[in-house]
C-alpha positions as CSV (number, residue, x, y, z in Angstrom):
1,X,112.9,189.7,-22.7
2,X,112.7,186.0,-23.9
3,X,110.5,183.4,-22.3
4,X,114.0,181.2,-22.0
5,X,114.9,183.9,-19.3
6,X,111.8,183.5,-16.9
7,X,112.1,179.6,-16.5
8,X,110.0,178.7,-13.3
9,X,112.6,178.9,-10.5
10,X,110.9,176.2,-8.3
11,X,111.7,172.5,-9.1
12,X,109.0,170.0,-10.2
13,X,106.3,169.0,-7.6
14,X,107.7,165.7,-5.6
15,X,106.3,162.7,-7.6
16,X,106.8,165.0,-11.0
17,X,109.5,163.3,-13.9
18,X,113.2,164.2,-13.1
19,X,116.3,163.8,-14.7
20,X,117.5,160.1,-15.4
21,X,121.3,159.6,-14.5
22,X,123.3,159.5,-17.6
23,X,124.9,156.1,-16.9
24,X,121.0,154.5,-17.6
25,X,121.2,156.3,-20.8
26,X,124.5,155.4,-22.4
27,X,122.9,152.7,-24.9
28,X,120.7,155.6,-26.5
29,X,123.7,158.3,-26.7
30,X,124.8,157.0,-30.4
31,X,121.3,157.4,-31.9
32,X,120.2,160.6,-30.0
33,X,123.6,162.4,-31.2
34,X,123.1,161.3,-34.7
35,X,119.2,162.6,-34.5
36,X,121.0,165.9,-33.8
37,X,123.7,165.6,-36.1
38,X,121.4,165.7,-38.6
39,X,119.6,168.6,-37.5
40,X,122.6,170.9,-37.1
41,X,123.6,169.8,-40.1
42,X,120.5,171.6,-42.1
43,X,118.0,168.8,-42.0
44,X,115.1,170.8,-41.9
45,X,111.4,170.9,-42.9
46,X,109.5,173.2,-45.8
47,X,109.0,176.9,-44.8
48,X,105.8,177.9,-43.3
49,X,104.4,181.4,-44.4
50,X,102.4,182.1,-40.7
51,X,101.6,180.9,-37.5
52,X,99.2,181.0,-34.9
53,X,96.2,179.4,-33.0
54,X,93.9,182.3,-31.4
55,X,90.7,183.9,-32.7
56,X,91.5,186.9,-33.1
57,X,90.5,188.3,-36.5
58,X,91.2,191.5,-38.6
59,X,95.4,191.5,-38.1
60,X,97.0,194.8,-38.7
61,X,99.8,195.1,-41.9
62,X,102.4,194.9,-40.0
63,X,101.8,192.3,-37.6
64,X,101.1,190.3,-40.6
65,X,104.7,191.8,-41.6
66,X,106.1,190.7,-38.3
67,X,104.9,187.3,-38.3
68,X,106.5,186.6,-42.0
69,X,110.0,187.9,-41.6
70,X,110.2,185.6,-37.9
71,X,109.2,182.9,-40.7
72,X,111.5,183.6,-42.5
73,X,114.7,183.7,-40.0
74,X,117.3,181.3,-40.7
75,X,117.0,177.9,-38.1
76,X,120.0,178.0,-35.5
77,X,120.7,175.0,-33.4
78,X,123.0,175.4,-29.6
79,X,125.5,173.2,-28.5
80,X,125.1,169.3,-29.6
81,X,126.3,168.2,-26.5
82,X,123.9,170.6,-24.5
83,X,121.3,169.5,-26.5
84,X,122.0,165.8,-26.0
85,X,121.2,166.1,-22.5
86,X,118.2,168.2,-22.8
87,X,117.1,165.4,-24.9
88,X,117.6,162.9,-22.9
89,X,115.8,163.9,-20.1
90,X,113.2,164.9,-21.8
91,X,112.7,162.2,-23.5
92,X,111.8,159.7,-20.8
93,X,109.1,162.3,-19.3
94,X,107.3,161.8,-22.7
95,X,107.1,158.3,-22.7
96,X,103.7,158.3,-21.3
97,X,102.4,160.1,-24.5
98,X,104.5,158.8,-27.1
99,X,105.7,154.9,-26.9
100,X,107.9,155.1,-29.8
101,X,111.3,156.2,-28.6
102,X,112.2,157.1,-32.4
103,X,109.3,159.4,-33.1
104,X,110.1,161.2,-28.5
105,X,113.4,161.9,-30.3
106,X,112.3,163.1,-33.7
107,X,109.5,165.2,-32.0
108,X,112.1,167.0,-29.2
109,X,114.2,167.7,-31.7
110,X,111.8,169.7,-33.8
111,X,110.3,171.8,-30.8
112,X,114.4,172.6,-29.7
113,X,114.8,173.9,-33.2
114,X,111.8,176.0,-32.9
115,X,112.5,177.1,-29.2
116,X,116.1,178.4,-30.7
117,X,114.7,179.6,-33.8
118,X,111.6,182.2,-31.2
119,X,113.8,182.4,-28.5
120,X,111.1,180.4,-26.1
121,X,112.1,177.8,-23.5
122,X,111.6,174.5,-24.9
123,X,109.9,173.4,-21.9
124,X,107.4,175.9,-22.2
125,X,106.4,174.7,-25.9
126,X,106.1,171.1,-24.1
127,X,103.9,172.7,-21.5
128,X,101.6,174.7,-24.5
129,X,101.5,171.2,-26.5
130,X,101.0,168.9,-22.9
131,X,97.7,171.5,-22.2
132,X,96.7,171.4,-25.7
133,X,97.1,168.0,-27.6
134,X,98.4,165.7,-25.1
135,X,100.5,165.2,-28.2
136,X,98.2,163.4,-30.3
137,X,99.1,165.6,-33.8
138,X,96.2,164.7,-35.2
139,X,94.0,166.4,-32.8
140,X,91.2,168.4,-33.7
141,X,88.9,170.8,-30.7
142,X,85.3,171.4,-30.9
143,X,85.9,174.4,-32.1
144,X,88.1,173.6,-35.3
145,X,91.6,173.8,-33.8
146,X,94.3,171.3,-35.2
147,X,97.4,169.6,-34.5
148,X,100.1,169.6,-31.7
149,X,99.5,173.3,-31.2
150,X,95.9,173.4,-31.8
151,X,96.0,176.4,-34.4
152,X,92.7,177.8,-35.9
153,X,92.3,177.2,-39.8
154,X,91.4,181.2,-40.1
155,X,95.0,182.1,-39.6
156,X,95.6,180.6,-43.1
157,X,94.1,183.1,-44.7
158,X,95.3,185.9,-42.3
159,X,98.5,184.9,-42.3
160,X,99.4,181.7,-44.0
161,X,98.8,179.9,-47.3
162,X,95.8,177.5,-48.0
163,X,97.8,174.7,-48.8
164,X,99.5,174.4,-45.2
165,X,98.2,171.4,-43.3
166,X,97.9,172.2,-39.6
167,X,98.0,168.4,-38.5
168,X,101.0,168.3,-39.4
169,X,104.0,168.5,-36.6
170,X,106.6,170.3,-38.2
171,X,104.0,173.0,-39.5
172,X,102.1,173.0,-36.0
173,X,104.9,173.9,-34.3
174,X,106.1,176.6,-36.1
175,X,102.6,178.3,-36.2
176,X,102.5,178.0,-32.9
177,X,105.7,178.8,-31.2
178,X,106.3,181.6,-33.9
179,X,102.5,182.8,-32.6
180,X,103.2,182.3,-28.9
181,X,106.9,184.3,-29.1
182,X,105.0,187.4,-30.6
183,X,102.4,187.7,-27.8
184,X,105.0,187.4,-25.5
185,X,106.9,190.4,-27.1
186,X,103.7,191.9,-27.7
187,X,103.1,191.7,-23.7
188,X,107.2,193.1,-22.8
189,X,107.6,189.6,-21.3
190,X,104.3,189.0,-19.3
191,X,104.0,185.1,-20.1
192,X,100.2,184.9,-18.3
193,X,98.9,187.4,-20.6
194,X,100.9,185.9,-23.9
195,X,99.6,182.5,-22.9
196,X,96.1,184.5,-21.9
197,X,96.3,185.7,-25.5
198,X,97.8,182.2,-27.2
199,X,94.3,180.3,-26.1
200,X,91.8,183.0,-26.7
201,X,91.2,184.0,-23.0
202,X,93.0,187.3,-22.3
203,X,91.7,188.6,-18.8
204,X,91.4,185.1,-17.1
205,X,94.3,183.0,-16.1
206,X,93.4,179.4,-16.3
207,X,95.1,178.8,-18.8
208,X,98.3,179.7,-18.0
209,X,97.8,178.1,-14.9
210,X,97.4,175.2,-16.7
211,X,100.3,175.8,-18.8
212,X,102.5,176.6,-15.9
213,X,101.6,174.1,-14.0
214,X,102.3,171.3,-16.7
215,X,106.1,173.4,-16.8
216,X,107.1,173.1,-13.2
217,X,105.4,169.0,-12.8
218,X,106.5,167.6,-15.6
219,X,109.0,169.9,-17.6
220,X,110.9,171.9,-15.3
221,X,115.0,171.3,-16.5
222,X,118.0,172.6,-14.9
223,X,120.8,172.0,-16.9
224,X,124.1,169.9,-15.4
225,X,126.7,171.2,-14.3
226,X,129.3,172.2,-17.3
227,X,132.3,169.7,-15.8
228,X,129.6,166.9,-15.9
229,X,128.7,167.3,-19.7
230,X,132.6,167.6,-20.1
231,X,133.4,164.2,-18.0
232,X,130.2,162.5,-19.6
């Protein structure tokens, strides 16, 4: 079972960010279905060799093995038009971290193409990247972690290849979403002990409180209705 199947089935807390109507958003709808023109079209970014961003030293052959081949997996991309709303939405709620509406865009894009490439929710690698970053790809934790995704430098050599720059978005999120989706096989579909696992902290739940909680305030999305993408 896929994380995209357990979304949280409560809405966002009352104050949290909501959908925008669609007729506030027509001026944007040009540039947004371009952005994702491109990407379905194969605009995409150089392959990364690993992922990850937990301590957790001394990885077995074949998850090592496991971790390359999901690598390694062709990028798919959904329906533009379902996309486009997604987008949209989203992209007002992360405003508050990112000013520039160019690089909201550029960034959503990227973390849909790796929620489609894992099978996560999208939301959830928002959530993960809210708890972790705040979104600031440059960031770097007391302990050593880096980027959008905060993943440890060891997992180069476990996994990855010393060249790959963790502060860097496109290879931050597919260390870290290709990491997260394993735990959550790895745990048959238990998302507190993948996230448990993600940060380091298996056998406390903090964590995924925290990440949960960012999910149903600020990232919680229920798609429309089919006959109002269609009339839209």
């Amino acid at each position: 079972m896929t994380i995209s199947s357990i979304s949280p089935s409560a809405p966002p807390a009352k104050g949290a960010a909501g959908d925008t109507p669609l007729r506030r958003l027509r001026p944007w709808l040009a540039a947004v279905l371009l952005t994702l023109s491109a990407a379905s079209t194969g605009l995409t970014s150089p392959p990364v060799q690993a992922a990850a961003a937990i301590p957790e030293h001394g990885l077995s052959p074949g998850l090592r093995d496991s971790l390359r081949e999901a690598l390694a997996e062709p990028e798919a991309f959904e329906d533009p038009i379902d996309a486009l709303h997604w987008v949209l939405s989203m992209q007002q709620r992360l405003e508050r971290y990112m000013p520039d509406r160019a690089a909201r865009i550029d960034l959503l894009r990227k973390v849909r193409r790796e929620a489609t490439r894992t099978g996560l929710a999208p939301e959830l690698i928002l959530s993960v990247i809210q708890v972790e970053s705040a979104f600031k790809p440059t960031a770097v934790s007391h302990a050593g972690a880096r980027g959008l995704m905060q993943v440890m430098p060891f997992w180069k050599r476990e996994i990855g290849e010393p060249d790959d720059n963790l502060l860097d978005q496109d290879t931050s999120l597919r260390y870290g979403a290709t990491i997260l989706a394993h735990y959550l096989k790895r745990e048959k579909g238990d998302i507190t002990d993948a996230l448990a696992r993600y940060n380091g902290s298996l056998g406390k739940t903090w964590y995924p409180e925290r990440v949960m909680r960012a999910w149903t305030t600020r990232w919680w999305y229920q798609a429309p209705a089919p006959f109002v993408a269609e009339r839209t």
